[in-house]
C-alpha positions in Angstrom: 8.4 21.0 3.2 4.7 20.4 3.6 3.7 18.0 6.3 1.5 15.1 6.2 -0.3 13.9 9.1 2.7 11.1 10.0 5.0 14.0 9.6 3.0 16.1 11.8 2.6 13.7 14.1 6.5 13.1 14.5 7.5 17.0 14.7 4.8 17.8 17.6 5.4 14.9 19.4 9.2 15.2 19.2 9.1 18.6 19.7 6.7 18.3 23.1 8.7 15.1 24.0 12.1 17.7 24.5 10.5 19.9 26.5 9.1 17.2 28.8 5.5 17.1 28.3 4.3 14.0 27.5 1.1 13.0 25.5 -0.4 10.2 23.4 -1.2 10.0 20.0 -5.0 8.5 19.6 -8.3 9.1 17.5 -9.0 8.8 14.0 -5.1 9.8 13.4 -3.8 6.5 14.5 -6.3 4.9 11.9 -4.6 7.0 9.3 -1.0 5.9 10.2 -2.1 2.0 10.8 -4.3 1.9 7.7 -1.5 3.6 5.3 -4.3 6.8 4.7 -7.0 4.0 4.1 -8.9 6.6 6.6 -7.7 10.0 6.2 -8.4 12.5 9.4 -8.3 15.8 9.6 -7.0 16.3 12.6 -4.2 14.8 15.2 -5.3 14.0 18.7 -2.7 14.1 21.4 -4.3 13.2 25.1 -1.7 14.7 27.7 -0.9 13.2 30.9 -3.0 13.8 34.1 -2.0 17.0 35.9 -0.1 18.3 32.2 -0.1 22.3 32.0 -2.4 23.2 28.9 -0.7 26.7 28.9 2.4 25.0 28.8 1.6 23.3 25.9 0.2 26.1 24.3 3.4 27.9 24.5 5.2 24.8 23.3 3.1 24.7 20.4 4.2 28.6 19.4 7.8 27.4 19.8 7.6 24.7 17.4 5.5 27.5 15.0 1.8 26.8 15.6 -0.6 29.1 15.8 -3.9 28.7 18.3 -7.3 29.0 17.3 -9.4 28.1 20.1 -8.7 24.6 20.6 -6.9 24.0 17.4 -3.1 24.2 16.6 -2.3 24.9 12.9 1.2 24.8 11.5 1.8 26.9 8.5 3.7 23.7 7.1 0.1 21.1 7.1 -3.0 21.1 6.1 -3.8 19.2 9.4 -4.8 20.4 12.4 -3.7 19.4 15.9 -5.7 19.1 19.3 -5.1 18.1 22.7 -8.6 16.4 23.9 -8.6 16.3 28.0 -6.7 13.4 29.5 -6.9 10.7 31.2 -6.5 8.8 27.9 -9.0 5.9 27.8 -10.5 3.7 25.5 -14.5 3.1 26.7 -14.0 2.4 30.4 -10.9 1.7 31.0 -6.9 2.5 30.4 -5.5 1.4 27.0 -3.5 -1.7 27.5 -0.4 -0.5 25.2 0.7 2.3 24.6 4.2 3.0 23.4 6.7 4.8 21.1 6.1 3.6 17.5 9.4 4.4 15.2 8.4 5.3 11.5 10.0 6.4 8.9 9.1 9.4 7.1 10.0 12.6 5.2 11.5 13.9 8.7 13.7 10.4 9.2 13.2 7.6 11.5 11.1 9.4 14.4 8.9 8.1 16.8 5.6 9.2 18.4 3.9 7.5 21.3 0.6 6.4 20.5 -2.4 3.5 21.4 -1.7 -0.1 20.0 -3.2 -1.4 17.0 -5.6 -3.1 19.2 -6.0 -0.4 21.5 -6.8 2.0 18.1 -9.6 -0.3 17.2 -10.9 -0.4 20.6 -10.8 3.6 20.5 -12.9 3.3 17.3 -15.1 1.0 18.4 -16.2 2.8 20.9 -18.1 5.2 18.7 -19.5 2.1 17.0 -20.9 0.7 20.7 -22.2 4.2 22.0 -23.2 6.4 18.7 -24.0 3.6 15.9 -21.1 5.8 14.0 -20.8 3.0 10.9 -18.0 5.2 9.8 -16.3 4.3 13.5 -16.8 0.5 12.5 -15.3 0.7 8.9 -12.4 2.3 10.6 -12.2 -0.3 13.1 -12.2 -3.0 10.1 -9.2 -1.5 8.3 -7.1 -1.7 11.5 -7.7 -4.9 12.0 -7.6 -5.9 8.2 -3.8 -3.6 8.2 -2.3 -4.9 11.5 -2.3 -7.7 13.9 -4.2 -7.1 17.1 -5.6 -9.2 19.6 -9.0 -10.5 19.4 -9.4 -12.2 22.5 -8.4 -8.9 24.2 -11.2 -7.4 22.1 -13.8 -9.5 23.2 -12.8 -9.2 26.6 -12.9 -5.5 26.7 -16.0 -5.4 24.6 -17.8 -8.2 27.2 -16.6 -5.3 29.9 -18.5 -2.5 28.2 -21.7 -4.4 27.3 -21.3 -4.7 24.0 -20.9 -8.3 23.2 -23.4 -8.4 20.6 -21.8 -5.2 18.5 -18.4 -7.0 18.9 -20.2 -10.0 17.0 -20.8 -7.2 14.4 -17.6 -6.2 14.5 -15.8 -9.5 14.0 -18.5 -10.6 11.0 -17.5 -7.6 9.1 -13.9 -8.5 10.0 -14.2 -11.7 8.0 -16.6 -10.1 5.6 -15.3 -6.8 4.5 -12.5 -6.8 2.0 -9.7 -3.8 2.9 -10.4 -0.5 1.4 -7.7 0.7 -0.7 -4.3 1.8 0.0 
């Protein structure tokens, strides 16, 4: 069976979760899952928890069948590539708010994978809206938002916290503006 990213997804972090080592799901991946592919990435990043043993991981990773090239993992069974960005996990300067096991359903079964929030994902995103003018950050901000609930008011308070009041107006006008790309 060839593996999509949400499959991906579900057989690394199942497989890491059984052998004790926990990590979060975040980037442009958790766009992917929350827009249904409206956003494709190309990779999966998994933040590990402070003080979690890279080499351990590493030979986790050759358990479950990856291979390591520099700082990627590849599976034979995926086009997607899987990377494991140094913790802590944060979103601009500060913790994410929620982050938790999502259940979804998916070629492997019902399996979860710990990730950020829907509101926590566009807050990820938004970040390289606020910092590096990426527009491409902002779309992807959009189709979370348009795909899921989040919570605006906790949006605007995290984005009055980072100085970027003004390119959270932006982001809420395109919000209302922007119809959702397909899916």
């Amino acid at each position: 069976m060839k593996m999509g990213l949400l499959e991906l997804a579900q057989y690394t972090y199942g497989g890491l979760k059984r052998k004790g080592i926990r990590v979060t799901l975040s980037g442009g991946a958790c766009v992917s899952i929350y827009s249904d592919n409206a956003y494709l990435s190309g990779d999966l990043d998994f933040i590990r928890e402070l003080g979690g043993d890279f080499e351990k991981i590493s030979r986790v990773m050759a358990e479950l069948g990856f291979r390591r090239e520099g700082r990627h993992f590849i599976h034979p069974a995926s086009e997607f590539y899987v990377e494991f960005p140094a913790p802590p996990l944060m979103v601009g300067d500060e913790r994410p708010k929620t982050v938790r096991e999502y259940v979804f359903t998916s070629e492997l079964g019902k399996q979860a994978v710990r990730m950020l929030s829907p509101t926590d994902c566009v807050k990820d995103r938004l970040c390289g809206f606020f910092h590096w003018k990426d527009k491409q950050s902002l779309d992807q901000a959009v189709q979370v938002a348009k795909a899921k609930e989040v919570d605006r008011k906790e949006i605007k308070r995290w984005a009055k916290q980072e100085g970027m009041e003004e390119k959270c107006r932006e982001f809420l006008a395109a919000l209302r503006t922007r119809k959702p790309r397909g899916r």
